[in-house]
Biopython code that builds the backbone (N, CA, C, O; Angstrom):
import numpy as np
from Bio.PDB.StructureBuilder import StructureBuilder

atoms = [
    (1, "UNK", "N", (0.835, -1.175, 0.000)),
    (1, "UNK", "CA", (0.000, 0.000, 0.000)),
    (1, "UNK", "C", (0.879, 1.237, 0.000)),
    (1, "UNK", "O", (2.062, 1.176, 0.334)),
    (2, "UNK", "N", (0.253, 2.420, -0.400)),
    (2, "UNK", "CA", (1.132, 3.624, -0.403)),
    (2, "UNK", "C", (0.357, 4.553, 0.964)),
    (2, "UNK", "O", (-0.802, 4.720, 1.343)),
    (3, "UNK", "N", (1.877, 5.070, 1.465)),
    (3, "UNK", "CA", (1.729, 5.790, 2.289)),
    (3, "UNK", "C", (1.968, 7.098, 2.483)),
    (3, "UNK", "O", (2.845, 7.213, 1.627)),
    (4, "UNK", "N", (1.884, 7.995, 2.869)),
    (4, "UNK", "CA", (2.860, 9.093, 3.136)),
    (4, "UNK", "C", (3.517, 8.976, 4.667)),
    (4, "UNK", "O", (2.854, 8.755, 5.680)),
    (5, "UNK", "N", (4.352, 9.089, 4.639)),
    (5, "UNK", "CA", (5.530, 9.191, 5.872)),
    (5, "UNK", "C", (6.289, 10.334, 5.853)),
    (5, "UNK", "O", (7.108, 10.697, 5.008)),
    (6, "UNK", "N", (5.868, 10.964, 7.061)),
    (6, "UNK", "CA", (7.173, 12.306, 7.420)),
    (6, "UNK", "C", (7.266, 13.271, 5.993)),
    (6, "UNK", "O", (8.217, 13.948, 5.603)),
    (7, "UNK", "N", (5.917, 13.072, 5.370)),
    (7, "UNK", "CA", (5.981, 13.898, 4.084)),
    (7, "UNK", "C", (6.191, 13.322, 2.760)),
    (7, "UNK", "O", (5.698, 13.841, 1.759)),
    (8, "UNK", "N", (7.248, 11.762, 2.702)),
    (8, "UNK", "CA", (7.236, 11.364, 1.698)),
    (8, "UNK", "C", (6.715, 9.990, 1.203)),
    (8, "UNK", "O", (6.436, 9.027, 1.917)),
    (9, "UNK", "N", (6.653, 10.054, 0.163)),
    (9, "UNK", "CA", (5.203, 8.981, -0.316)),
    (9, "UNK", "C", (6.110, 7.450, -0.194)),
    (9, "UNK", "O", (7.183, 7.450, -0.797)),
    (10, "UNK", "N", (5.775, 6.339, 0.453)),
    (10, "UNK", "CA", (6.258, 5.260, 0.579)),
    (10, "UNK", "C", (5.189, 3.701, 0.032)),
    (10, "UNK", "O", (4.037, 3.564, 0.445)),
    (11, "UNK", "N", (5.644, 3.011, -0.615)),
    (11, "UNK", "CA", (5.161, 1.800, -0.768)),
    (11, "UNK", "C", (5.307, 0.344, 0.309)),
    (11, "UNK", "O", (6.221, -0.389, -0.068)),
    (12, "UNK", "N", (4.728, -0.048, 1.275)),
    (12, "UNK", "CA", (4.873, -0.565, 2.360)),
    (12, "UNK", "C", (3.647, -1.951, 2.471)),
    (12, "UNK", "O", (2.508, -2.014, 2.008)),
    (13, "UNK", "N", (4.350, -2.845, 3.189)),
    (13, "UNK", "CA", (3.324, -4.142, 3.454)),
    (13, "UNK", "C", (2.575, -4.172, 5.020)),
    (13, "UNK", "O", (1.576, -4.772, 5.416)),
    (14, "UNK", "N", (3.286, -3.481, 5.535)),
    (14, "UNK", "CA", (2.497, -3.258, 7.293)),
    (14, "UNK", "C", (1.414, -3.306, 7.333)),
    (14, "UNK", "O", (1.089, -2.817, 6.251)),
    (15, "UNK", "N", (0.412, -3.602, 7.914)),
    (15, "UNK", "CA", (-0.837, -3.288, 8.392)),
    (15, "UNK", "C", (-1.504, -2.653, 9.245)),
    (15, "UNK", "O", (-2.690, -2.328, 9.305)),
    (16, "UNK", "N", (-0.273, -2.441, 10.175)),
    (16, "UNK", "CA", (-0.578, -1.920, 11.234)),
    (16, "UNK", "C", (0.604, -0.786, 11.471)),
    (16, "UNK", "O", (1.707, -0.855, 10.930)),
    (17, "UNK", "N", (0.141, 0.394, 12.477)),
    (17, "UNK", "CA", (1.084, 1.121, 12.726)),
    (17, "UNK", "C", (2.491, 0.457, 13.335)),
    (17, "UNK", "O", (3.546, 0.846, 12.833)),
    (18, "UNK", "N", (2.517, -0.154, 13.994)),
    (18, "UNK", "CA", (3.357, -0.941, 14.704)),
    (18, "UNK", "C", (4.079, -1.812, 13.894)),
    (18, "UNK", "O", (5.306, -1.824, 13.984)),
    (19, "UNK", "N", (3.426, -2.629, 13.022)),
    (19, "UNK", "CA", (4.376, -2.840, 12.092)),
    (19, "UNK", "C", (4.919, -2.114, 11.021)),
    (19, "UNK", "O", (5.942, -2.556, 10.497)),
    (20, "UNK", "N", (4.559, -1.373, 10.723)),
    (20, "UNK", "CA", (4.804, 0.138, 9.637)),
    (20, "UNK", "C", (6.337, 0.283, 10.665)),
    (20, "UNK", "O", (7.324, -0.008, 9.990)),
    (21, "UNK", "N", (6.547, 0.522, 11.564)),
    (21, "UNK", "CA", (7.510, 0.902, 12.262)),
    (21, "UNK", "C", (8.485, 0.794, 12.717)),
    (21, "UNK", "O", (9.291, 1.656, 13.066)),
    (22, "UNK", "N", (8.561, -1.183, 12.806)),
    (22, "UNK", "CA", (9.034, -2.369, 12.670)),
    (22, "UNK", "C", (9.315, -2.332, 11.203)),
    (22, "UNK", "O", (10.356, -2.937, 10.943)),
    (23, "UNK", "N", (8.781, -1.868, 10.267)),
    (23, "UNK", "CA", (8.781, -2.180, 9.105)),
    (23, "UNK", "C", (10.047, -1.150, 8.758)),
    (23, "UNK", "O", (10.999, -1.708, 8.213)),
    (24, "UNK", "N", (10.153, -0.015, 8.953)),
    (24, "UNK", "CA", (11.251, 0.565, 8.573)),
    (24, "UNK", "C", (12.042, 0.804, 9.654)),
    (24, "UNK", "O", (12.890, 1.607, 9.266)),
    (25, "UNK", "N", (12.164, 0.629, 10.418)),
    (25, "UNK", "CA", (13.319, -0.129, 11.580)),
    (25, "UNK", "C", (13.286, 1.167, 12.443)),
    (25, "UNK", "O", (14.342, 1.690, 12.801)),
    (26, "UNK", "N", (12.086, 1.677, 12.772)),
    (26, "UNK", "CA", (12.317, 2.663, 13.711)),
    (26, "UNK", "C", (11.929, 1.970, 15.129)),
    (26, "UNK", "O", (10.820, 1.487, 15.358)),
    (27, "UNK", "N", (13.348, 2.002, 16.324)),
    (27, "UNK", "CA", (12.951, 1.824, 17.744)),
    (27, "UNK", "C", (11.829, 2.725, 18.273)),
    (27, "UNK", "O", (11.970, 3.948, 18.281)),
    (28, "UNK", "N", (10.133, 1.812, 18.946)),
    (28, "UNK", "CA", (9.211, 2.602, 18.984)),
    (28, "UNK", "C", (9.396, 2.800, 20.530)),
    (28, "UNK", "O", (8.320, 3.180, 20.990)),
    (29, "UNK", "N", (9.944, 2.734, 21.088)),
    (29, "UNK", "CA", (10.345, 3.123, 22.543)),
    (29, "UNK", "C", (10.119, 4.405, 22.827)),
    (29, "UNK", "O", (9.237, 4.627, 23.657)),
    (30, "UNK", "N", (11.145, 6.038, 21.975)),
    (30, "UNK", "CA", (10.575, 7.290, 22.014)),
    (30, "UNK", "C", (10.469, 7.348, 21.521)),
    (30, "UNK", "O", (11.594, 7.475, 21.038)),
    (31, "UNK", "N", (9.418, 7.443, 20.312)),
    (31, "UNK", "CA", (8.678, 7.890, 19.042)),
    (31, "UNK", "C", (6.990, 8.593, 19.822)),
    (31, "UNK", "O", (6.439, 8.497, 20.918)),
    (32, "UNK", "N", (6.749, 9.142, 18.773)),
    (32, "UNK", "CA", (5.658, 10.112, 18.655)),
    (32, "UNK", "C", (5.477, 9.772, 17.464)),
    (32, "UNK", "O", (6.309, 9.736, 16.558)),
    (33, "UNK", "N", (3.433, 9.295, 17.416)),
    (33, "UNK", "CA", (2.933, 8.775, 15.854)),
    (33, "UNK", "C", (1.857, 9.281, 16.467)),
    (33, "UNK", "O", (1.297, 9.269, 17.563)),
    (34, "UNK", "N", (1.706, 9.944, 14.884)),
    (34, "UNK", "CA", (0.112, 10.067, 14.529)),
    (34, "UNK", "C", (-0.138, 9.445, 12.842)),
    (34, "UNK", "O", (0.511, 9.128, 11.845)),
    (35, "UNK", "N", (-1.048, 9.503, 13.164)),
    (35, "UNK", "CA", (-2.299, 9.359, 11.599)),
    (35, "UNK", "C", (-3.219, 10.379, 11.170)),
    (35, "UNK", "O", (-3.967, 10.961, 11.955)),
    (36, "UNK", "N", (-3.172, 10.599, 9.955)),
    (36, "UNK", "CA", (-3.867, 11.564, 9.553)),
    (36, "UNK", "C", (-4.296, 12.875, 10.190)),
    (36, "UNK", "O", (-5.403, 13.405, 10.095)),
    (37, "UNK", "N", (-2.973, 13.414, 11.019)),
    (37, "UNK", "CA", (-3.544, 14.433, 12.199)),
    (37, "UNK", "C", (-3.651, 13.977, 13.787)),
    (37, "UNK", "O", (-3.600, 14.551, 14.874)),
    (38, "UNK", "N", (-3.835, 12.579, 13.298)),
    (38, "UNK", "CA", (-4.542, 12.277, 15.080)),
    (38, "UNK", "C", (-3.573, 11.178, 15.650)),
    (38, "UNK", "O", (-3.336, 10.108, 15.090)),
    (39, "UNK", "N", (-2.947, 11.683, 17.078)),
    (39, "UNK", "CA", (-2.025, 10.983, 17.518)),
    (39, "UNK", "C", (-2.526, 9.722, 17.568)),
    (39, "UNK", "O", (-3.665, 9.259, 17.512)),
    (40, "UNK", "N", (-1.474, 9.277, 17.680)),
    (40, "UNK", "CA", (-1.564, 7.278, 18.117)),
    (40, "UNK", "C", (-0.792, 7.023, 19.083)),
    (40, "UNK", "O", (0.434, 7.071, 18.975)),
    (41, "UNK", "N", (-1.477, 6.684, 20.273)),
    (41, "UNK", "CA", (-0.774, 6.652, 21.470)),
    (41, "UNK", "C", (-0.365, 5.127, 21.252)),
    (41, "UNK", "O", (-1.078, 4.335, 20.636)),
    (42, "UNK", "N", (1.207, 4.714, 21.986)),
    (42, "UNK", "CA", (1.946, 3.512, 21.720)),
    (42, "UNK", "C", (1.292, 2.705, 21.982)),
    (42, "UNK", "O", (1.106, 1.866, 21.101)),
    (43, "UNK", "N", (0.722, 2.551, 23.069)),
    (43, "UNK", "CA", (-0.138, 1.400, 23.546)),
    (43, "UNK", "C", (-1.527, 1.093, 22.481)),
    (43, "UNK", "O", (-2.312, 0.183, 22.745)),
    (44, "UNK", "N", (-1.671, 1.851, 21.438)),
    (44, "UNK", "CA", (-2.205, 1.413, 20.732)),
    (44, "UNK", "C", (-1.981, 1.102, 18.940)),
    (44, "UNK", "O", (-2.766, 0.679, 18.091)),
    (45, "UNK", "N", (-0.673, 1.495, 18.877)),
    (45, "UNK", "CA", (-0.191, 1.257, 17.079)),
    (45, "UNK", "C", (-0.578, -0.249, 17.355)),
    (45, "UNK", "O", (-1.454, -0.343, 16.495)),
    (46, "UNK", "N", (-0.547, -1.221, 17.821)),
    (46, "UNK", "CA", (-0.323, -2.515, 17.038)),
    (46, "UNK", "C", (-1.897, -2.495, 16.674)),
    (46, "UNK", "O", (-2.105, -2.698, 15.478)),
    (47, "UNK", "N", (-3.078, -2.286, 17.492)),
    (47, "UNK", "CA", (-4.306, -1.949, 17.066)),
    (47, "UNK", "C", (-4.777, -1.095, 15.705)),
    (47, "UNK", "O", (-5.852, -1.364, 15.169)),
    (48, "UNK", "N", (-4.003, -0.170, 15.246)),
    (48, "UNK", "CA", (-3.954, 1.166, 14.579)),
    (48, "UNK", "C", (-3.497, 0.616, 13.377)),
    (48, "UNK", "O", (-2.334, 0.402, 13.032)),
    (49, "UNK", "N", (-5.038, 0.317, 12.496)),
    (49, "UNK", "CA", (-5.105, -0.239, 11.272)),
    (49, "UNK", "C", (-4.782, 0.761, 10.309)),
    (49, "UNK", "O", (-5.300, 1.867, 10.151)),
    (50, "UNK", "N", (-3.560, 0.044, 9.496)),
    (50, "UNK", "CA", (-3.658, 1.481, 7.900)),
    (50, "UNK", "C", (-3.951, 1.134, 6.722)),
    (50, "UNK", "O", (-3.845, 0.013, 6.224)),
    (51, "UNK", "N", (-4.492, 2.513, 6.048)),
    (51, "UNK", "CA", (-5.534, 2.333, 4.673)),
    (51, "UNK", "C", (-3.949, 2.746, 3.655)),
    (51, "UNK", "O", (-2.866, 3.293, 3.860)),
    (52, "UNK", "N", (-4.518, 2.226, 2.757)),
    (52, "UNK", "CA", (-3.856, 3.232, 1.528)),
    (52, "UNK", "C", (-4.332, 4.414, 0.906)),
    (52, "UNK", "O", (-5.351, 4.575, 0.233)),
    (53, "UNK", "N", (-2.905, 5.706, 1.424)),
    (53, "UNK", "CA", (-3.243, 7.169, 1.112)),
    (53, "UNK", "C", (-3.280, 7.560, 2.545)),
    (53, "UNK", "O", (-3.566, 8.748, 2.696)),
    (54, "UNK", "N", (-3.043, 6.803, 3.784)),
    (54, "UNK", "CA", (-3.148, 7.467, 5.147)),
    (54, "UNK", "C", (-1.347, 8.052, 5.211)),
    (54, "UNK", "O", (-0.295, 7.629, 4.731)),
    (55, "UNK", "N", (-1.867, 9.626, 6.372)),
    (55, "UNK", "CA", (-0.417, 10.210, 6.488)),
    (55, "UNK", "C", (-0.146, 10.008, 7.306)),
    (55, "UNK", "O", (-0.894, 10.209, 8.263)),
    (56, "UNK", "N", (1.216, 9.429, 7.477)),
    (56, "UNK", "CA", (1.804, 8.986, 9.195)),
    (56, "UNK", "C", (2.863, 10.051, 9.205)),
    (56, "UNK", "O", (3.575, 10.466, 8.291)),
    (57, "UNK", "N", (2.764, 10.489, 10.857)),
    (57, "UNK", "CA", (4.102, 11.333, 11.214)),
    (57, "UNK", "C", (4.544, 10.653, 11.953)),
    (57, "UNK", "O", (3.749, 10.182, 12.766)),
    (58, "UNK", "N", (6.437, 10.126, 12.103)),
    (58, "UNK", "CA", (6.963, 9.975, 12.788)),
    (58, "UNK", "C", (7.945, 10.905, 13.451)),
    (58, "UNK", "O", (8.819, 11.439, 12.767)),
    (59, "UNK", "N", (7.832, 11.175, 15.019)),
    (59, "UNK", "CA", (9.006, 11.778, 15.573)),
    (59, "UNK", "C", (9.230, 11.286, 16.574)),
    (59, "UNK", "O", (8.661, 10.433, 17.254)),
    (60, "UNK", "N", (10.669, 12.219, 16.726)),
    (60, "UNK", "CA", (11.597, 11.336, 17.687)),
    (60, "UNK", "C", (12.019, 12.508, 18.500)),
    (60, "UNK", "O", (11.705, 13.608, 18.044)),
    (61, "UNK", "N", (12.676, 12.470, 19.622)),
    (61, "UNK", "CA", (13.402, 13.725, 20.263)),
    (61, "UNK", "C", (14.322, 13.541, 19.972)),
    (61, "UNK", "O", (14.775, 12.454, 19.615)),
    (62, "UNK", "N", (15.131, 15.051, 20.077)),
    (62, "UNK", "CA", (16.551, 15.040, 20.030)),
    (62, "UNK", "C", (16.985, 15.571, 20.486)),
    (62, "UNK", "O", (16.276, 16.499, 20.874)),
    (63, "UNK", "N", (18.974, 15.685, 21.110)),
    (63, "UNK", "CA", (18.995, 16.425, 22.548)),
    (63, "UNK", "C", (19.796, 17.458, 21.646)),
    (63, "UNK", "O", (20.388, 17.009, 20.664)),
    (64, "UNK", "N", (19.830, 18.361, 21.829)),
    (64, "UNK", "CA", (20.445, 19.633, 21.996)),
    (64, "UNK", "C", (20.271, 20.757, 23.172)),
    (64, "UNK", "O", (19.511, 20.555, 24.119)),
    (65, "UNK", "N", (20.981, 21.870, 23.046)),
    (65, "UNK", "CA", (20.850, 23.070, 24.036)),
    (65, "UNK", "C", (20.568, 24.235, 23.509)),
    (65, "UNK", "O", (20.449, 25.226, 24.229)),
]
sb = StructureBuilder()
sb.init_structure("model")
sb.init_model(0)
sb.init_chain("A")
sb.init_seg("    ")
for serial, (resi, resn, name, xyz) in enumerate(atoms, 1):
    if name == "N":
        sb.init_residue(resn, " ", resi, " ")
    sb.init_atom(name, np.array(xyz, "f"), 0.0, 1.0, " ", f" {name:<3s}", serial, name[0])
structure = sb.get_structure()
């Protein structure tokens, strides 16, 4: 299915947010996801079914000063 990710358009087999994530090897430990606008709290990506044409944001923190 095609996705958009972080802005750019991706072709992906996941089904789920959680595997979407797993799927491109991001550690979901500190991550921040939403869908289409609307967060996805961790405890629920493996629940957090995706369509084709849905926009996922992934972020992460980072340390600076």
């Amino acid at each position: 299915m095609k996705l958009t990710v972080n802005g750019e358009e991706r072709q992906v087999t996941a089904a789920t947010l959680a595997a979407l994530l797993d799927e491109l090897d991001y550690a979901p430990d500190f991550l921040a996801t939403a869908r289409n606008g609307e967060i996805v709290p961790a405890a629920e990506r493996s629940r957090c079914a995706l369509k084709d044409g849905d926009r996922i944001e992934i972020l992460s923190p980072m340390q600076g000063g």
